[in-house]
C-alpha positions as CSV (number, residue, x, y, z in Angstrom):
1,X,111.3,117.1,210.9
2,X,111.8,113.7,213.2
3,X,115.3,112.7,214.6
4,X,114.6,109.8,212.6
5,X,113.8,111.2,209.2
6,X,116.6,113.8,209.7
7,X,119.5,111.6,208.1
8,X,117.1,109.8,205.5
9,X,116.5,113.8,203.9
10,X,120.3,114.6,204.3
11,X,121.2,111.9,203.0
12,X,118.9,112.3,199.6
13,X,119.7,115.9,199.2
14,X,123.4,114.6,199.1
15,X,123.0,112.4,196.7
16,X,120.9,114.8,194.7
17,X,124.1,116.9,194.8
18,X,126.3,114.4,193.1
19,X,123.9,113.6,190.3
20,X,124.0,117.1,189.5
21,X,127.9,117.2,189.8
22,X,128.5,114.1,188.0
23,X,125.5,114.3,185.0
24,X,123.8,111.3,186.2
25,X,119.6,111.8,185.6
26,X,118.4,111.8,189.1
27,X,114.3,112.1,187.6
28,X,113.1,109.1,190.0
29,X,115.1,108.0,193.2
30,X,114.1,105.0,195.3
31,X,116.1,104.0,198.4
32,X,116.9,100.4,198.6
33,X,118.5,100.5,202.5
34,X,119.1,103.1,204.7
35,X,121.8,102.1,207.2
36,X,124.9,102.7,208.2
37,X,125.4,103.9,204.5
38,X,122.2,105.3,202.3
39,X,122.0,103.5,198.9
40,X,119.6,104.0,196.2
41,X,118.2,103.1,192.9
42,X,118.2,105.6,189.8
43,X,116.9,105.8,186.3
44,X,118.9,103.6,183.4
45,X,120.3,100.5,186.0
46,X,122.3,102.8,188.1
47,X,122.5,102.8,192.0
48,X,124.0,105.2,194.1
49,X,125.8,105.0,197.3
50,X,125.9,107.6,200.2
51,X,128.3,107.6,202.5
52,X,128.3,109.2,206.5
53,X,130.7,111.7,206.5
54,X,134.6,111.7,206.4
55,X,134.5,108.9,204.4
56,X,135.7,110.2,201.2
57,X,139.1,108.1,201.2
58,X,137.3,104.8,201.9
59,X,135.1,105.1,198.6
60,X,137.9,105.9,196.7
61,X,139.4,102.3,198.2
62,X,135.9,100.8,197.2
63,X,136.0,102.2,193.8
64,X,139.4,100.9,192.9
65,X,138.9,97.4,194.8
66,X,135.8,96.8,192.6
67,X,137.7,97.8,189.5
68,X,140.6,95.6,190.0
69,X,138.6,93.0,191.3
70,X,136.7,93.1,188.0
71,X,140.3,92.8,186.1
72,X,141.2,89.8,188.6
73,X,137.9,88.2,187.3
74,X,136.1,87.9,190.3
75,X,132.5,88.6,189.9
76,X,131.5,91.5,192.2
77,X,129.5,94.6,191.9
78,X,130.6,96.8,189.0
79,X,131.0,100.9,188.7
80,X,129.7,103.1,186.0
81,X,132.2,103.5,183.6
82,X,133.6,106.3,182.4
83,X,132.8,108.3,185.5
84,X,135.1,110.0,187.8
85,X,134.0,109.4,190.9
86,X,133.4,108.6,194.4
87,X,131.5,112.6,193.8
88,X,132.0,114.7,197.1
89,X,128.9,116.5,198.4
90,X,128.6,118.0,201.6
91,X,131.0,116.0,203.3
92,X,130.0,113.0,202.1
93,X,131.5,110.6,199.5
94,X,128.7,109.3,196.5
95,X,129.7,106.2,194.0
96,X,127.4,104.9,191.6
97,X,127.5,101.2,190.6
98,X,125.4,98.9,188.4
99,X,122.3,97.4,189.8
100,X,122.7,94.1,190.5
101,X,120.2,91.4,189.0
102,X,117.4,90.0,191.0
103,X,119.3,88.1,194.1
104,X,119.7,86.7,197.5
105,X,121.5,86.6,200.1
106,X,124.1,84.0,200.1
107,X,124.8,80.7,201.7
108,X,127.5,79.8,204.3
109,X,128.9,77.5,201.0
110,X,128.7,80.0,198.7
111,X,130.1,82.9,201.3
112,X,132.7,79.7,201.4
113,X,134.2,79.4,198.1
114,X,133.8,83.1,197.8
115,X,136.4,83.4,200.2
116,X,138.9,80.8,199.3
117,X,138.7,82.6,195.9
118,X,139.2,86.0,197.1
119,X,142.0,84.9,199.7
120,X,144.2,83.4,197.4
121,X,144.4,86.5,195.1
122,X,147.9,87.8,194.3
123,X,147.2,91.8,196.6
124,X,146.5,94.5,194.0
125,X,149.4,96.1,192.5
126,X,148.7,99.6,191.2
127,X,147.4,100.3,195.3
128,X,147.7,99.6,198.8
129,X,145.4,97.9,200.9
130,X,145.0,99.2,204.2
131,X,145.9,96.7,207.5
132,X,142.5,95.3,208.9
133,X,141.5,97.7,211.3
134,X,138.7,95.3,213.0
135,X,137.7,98.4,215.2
136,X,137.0,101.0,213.0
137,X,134.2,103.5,214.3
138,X,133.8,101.6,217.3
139,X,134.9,104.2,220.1
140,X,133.2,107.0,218.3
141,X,129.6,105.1,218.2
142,X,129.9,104.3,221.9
143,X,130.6,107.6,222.8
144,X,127.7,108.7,220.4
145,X,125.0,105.6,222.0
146,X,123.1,107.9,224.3
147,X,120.8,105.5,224.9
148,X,123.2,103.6,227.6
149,X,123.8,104.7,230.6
150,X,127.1,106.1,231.1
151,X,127.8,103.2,233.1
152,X,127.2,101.2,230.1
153,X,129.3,103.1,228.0
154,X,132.4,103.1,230.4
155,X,131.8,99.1,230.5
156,X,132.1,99.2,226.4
157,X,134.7,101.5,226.6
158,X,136.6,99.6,228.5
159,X,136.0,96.1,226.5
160,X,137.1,98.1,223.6
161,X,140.1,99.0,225.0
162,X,141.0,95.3,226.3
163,X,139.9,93.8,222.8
164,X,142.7,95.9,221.3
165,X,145.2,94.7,223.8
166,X,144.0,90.8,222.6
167,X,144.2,91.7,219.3
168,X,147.5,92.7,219.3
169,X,148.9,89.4,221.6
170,X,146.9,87.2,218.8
171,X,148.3,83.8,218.4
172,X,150.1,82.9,215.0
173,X,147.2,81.5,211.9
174,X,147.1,81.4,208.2
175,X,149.1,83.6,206.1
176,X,147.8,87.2,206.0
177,X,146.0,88.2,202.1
178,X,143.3,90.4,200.8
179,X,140.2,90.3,203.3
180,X,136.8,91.5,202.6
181,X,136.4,93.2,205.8
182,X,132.8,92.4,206.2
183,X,131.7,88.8,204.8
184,X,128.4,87.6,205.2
185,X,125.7,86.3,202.9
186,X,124.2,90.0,202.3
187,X,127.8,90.8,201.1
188,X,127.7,87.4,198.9
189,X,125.3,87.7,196.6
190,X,122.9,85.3,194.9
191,X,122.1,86.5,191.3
192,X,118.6,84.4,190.2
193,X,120.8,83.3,187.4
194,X,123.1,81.3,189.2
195,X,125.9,84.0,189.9
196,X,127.5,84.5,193.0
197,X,128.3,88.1,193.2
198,X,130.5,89.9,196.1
199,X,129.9,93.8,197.2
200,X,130.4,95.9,199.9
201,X,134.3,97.0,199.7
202,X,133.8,99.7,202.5
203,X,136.3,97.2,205.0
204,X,138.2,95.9,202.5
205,X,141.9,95.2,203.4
206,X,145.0,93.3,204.0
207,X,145.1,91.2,207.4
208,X,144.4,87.7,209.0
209,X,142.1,85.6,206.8
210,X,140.7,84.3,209.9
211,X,138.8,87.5,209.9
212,X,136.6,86.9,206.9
213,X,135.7,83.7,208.6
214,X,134.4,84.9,211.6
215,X,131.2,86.4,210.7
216,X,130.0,82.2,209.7
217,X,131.3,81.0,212.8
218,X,129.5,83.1,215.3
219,X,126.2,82.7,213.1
220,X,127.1,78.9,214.2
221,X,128.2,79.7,217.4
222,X,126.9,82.5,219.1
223,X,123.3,82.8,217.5
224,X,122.5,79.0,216.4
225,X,121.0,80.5,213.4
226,X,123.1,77.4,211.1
227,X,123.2,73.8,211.9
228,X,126.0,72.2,212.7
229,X,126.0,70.1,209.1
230,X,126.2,73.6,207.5
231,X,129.5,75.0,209.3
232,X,131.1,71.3,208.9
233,X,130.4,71.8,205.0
234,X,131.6,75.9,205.7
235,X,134.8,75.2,206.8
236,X,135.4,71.7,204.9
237,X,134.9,74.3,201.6
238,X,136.5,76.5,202.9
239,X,139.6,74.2,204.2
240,X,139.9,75.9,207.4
241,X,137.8,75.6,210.5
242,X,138.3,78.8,212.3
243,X,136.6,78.0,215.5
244,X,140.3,75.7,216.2
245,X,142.0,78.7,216.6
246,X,143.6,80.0,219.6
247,X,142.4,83.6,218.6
248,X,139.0,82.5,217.6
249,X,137.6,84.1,220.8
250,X,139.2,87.0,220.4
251,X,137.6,87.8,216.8
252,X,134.4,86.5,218.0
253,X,134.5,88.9,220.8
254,X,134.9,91.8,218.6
255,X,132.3,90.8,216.0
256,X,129.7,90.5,218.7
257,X,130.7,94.2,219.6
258,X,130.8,95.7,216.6
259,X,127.3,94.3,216.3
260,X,126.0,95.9,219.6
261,X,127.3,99.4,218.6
262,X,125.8,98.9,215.0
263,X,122.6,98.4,217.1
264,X,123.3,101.7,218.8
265,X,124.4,103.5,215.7
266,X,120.5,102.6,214.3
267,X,119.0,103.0,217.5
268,X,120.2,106.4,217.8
269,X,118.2,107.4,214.2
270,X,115.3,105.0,214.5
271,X,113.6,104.3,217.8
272,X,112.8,101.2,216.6
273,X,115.8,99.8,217.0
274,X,116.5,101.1,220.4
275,X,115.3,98.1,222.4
276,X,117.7,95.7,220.2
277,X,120.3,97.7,221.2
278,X,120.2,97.2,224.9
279,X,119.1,93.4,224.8
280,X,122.4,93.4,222.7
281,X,124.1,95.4,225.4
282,X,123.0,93.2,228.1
283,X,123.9,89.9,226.1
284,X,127.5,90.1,225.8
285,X,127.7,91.7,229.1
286,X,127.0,87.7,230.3
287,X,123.1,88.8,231.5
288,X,121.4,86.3,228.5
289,X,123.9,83.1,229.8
290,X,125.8,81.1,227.6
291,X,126.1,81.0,223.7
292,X,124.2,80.7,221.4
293,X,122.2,83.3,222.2
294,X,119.3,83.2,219.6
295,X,117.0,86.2,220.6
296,X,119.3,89.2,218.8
297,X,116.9,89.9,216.1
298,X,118.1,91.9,212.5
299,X,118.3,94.9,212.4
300,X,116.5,95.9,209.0
């Protein structure tokens, strides 16, 4: 058995596991992405998500965000009903949701209105949202990336450790709500049928808005990968443009890293990926030049 594979088969005798626990029919399983969480699809419309480990308490946020999101009437992804769940298996937290129509990833208007939608929701009652904790499982996959040097790693230690210090001195912005955690256009969904539907409530929480807006700036401003026309009409729908901000290098700064130790993360599993990683490495250490740098290439 690889390094590679090793995960994928853990992973898939995990969620074997849960079916059993939880009476879901298990008879054909095909994985749809296997990433920094395993998800796949299962007889009847059902799709299963695997978790890494220790994550138990994060899927049980997941499961009741999606829940009260569908009471708010926001259109996200939806649970199986009637199921108590996330289902624990070794170690590992499994929730099963309803497979999504054919879709698309969505645009930088549709993430957009999405947003101004979700940030002007009254916070969930019956729960607590977490603060945004913008470095979660960052110090554990850079002690993890083997693949750098341990030069490299004490470098992104140490910008770890003064990114917390920025974060904490961040200038005043917009009133603090419900964030997604994690909004992109694979997190804002294009159903075929004209839907715009939201998933992925893994970072979830309550914090800066400014956040949420990030992720469209830097695919603006760091990679070139929209116009300028398409982040005008972004933050125009939006009504805020985020890049004004006195904090917006900080947030920047700690998107681009969370996306170099994703890199590693994947690298560490899938050779593949290993080269991305240290290109990735190498860019925000200032060895690519200035912004926008448009060689990082996906990851999937």
């Amino acid at each position: 058995m690889t390094r590679e594979s090793t995960p994928r088969n853990e992973a898939l005798r995990t969620l074997l596991v849960a079916c059993h626990r939880a009476g879901i029919d298990a008879s054909s399983v095909e994985p749809i992405r296997l990433s920094e969480n395993a998800i796949y699809r299962l007889p009847h419309g059902v799709v299963a998500r695997v978790s890494r480990t220790g994550q138990l308490q994060t899927a049980e946020k997941e499961i009741r965000i999606a829940r009260w999101l569908e009471d708010s009437g926001v259109r996200a992804v939806q649970v199986i009903p009637d199921l108590d769940q996330p289902v624990e298996a070794d170690g590992r937290a499994v929730t099963f949701w309803r497979e999504l129509p054919s879709h698309k990833y969505g645009t930088s208007l549709e993430v957009a209105t999405t947003l101004h939608t979700l940030h002007r929701l009254k916070p969930p009652e019956h729960f607590t949202l977490p603060p945004l904790n913008p470095f979660v499982r960052l110090a554990e996959r850079i002690d993890r990336a083997h693949m750098f040097t341990s030069q490299d790693r004490k470098w992104l230690s140490q910008h770890l450790s003064d990114l917390e210090t920025r974060y904490t001195e961040l200038p005043p912005g917009l009133q603090k709500c419900v964030v997604h955690g994690d909004a992109w256009g694979g997190n804002v969904l294009l159903a075929d049928d004209g839907r715009v539907i939201l998933a992925d409530f893994e970072r979830t929480a309550f914090g800066p808005p400014e956040w949420d807006l990030i992720s469209t700036a830097i695919k603006y401003s760091t990679f070139g990968a929209i116009s300028r026309d398409e982040y005008v009409a972004f933050a125009e729908t939006y009504g805020h443009d985020v890049m004004t901000w006195e904090g917006f290098p900080t947030l920047r700064d700690i998107r681009e890293l969370r996306m170099v130790t994703m890199a590693a993360q994947i690298g560490m599993e899938n050779a593949a990926i290993h080269d991305e990683a240290v290109s990735r490495l190498a860019t925000i250490r200032g060895k690519s030049g200035p912004r926008p740098w448009k060689h990082w290439r996906p990851l999937s």
